[in-house]
C-alpha positions as CSV (number, residue, x, y, z in Angstrom):
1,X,25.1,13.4,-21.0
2,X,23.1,11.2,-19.3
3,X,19.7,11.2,-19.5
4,X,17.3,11.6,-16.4
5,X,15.6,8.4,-15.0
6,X,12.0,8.3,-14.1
7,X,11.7,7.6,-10.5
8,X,8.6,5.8,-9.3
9,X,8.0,5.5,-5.4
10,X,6.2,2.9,-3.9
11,X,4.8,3.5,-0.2
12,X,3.3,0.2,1.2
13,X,2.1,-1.8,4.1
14,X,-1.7,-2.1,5.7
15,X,-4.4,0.0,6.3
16,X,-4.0,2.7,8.5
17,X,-0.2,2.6,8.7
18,X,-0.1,6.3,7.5
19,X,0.7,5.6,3.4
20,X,-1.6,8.2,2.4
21,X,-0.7,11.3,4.6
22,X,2.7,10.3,4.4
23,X,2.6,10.0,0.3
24,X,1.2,13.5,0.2
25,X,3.9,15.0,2.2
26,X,6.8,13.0,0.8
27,X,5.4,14.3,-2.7
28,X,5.2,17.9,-1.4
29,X,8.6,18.0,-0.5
30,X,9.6,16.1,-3.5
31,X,7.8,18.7,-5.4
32,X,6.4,15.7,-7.4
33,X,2.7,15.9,-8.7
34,X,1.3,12.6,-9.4
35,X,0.4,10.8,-6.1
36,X,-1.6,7.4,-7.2
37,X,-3.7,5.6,-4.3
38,X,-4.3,1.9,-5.6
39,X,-7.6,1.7,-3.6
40,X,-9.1,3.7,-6.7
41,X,-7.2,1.3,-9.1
42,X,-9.3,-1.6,-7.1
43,X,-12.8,0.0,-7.8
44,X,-11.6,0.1,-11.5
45,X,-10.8,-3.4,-11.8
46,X,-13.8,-4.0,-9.3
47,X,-16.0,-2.3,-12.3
48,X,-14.8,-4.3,-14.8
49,X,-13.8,-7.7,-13.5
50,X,-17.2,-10.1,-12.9
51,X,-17.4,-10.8,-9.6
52,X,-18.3,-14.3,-10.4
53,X,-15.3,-14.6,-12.1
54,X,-12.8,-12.9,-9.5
55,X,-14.6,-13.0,-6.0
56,X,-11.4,-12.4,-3.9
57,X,-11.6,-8.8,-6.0
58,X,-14.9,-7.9,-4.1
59,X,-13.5,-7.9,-0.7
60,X,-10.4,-6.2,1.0
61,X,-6.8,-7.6,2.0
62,X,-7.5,-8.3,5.9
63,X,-10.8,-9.5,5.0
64,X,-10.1,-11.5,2.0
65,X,-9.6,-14.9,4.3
66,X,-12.6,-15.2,4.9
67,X,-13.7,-16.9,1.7
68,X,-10.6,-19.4,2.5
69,X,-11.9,-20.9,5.9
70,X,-11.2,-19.9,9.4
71,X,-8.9,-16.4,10.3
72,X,-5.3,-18.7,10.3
73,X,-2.2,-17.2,9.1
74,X,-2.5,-19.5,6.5
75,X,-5.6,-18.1,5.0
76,X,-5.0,-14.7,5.9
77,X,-1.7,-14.9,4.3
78,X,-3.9,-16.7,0.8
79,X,-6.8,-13.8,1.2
80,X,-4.2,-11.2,1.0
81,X,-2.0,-12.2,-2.3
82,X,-5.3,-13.5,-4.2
83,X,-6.7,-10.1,-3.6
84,X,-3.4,-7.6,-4.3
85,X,-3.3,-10.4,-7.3
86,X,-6.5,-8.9,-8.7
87,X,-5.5,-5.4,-8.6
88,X,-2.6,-5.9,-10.0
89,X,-3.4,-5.5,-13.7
90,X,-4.3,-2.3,-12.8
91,X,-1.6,-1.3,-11.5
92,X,0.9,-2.3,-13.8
93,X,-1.0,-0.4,-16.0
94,X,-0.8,2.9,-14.2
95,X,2.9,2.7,-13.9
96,X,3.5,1.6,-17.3
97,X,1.8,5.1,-17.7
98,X,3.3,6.9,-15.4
99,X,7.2,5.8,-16.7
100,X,6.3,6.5,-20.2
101,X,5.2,9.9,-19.2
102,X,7.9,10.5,-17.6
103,X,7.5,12.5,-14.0
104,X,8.4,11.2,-11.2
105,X,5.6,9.9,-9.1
106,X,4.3,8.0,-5.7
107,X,2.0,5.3,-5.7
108,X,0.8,4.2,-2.7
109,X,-1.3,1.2,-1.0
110,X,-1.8,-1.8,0.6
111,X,-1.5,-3.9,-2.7
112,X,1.6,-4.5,-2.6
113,X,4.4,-7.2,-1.8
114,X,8.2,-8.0,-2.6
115,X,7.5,-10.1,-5.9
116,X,5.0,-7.7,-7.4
117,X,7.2,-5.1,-6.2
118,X,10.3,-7.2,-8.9
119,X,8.0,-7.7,-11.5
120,X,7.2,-3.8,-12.0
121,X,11.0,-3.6,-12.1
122,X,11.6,-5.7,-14.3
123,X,8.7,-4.7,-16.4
124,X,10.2,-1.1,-16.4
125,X,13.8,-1.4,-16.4
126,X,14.2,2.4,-17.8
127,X,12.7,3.9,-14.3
128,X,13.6,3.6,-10.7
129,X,11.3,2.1,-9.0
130,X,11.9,2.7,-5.1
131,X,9.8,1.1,-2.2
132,X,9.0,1.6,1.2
133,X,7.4,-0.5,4.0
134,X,5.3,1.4,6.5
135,X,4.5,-0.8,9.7
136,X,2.5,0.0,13.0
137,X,4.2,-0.9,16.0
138,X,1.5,-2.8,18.0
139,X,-2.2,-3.4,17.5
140,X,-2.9,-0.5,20.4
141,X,-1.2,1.8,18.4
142,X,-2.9,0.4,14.6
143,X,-6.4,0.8,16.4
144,X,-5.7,4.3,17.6
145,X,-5.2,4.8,14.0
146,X,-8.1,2.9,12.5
147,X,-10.5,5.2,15.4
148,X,-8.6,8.4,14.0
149,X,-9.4,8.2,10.1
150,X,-12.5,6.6,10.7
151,X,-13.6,9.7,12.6
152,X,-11.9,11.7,9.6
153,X,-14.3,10.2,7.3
154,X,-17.3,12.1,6.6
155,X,-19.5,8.5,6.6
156,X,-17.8,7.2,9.7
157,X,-16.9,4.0,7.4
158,X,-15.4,1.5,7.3
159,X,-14.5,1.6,11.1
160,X,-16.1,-1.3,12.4
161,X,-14.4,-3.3,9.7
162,X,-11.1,-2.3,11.0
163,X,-11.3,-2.9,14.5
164,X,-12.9,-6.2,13.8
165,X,-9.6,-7.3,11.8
166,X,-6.8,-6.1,13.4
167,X,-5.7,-9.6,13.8
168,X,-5.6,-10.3,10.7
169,X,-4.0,-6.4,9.6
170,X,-0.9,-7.8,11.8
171,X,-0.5,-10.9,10.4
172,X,-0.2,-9.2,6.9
173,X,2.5,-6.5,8.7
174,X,4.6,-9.5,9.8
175,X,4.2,-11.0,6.2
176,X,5.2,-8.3,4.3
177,X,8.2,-7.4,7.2
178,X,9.7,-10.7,6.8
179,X,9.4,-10.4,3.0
180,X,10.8,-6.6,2.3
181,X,13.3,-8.3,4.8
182,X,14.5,-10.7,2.2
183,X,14.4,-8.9,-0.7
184,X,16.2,-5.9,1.1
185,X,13.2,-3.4,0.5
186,X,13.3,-0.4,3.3
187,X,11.0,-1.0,6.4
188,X,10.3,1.8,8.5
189,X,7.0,3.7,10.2
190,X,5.6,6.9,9.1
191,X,6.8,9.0,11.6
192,X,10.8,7.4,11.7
193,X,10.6,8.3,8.0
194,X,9.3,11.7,7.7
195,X,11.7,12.7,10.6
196,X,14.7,11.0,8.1
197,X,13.9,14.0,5.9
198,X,14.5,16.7,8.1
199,X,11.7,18.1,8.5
200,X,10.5,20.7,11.7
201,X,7.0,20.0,11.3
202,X,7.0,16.4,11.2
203,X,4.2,16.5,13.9
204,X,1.9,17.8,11.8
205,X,1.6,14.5,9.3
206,X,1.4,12.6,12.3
């Protein structure tokens, strides 16, 4: 008999592309119980990383250019893999954890790209480790978002921040599209996928 493989399932792409909601729901009907959100693996390595030594680690992925120069794919591109860089070591860490215990499990957020995605692969060839790429289809629509859960949030924060780089949220979105692309990783919205499960109340995770 064959034994069981661990499956791990990682639900990507940037803020306010629905990875949260959508990770709860997916792990509902999946009946799985462990949903990780890597924002809270970045305020552990923000506790215990020197910010002197790591200063991309003290900002966010669509702000992170900013300590390269002007907002230019180039440095938004830099800003963005320096930062998911950082949390990283977290991360791997956590899903070391999670495949040795064995349950299945989601982990989502926005650090995340095709090669990190290979390298927890390879680092845990005894589990499945599944991805998916949420996009937003146009800055309207990403904005309407960003209002939304800042609204949701009981501080109002970090609205401001969002609306102010939206530019820069899309030029991560077309990064990572052209890159799950390549590496034939599944790219879909929230809504397209949560319909491809069949469920009747798909509205309600919108």
């Amino acid at each position: 008999m064959v034994a069981a493989r661990t499956t791990i399932h990682i639900i990507y792409g940037v803020p306010c592309a629905g990875k949260s909601t959508t990770a709860l729901a997916f792990a509902h009907r999946r009946d799985i119980r462990t949903v990780i959100h890597t924002d809270y693996l970045r305020e552990v390595q923000r506790h215990y990383v020197p910010r002197e030594t790591v200063p991309v680690l003290a900002r966010v992925t669509h702000d992170a250019w900013e300590l390269y120069g002007p907002p230019t794919p180039a440095n938004i591109r830099a800003g963005f893999l320096d930062h998911v860089a950082a949390v990283f070591p977290a991360i791997q860490v956590v899903t070391d954890k999670l495949v040795s215990d064995g349950f299945d499990s989601v982990v989502e957020g926005v650090h995340f790209h095709g090669e990190l995605i290979e390298i927890l692969r390879g680092q845990n060839r005894q589990a499945d480790i599944r991805a998916t790429l949420l996009t937003v289809g146009t800055g309207e629509e990403l904005l309407r978002r960003a209002i939304s859960k800042g609204h949701a949030r009981t501080n109002g924060l970090p609205l401001k921040e969002w609306r102010e780089n939206i530019p820069a949220m899309l030029a991560i979105q077309e990064f990572l599209v052209a890159d799950a692309e390549e590496r034939d990783i599944d790219v879909t919205t929230a809504t397209e996928w949560r319909e491809s499960w069949g469920l009747s109340d798909v509205r309600r995770w919108t």
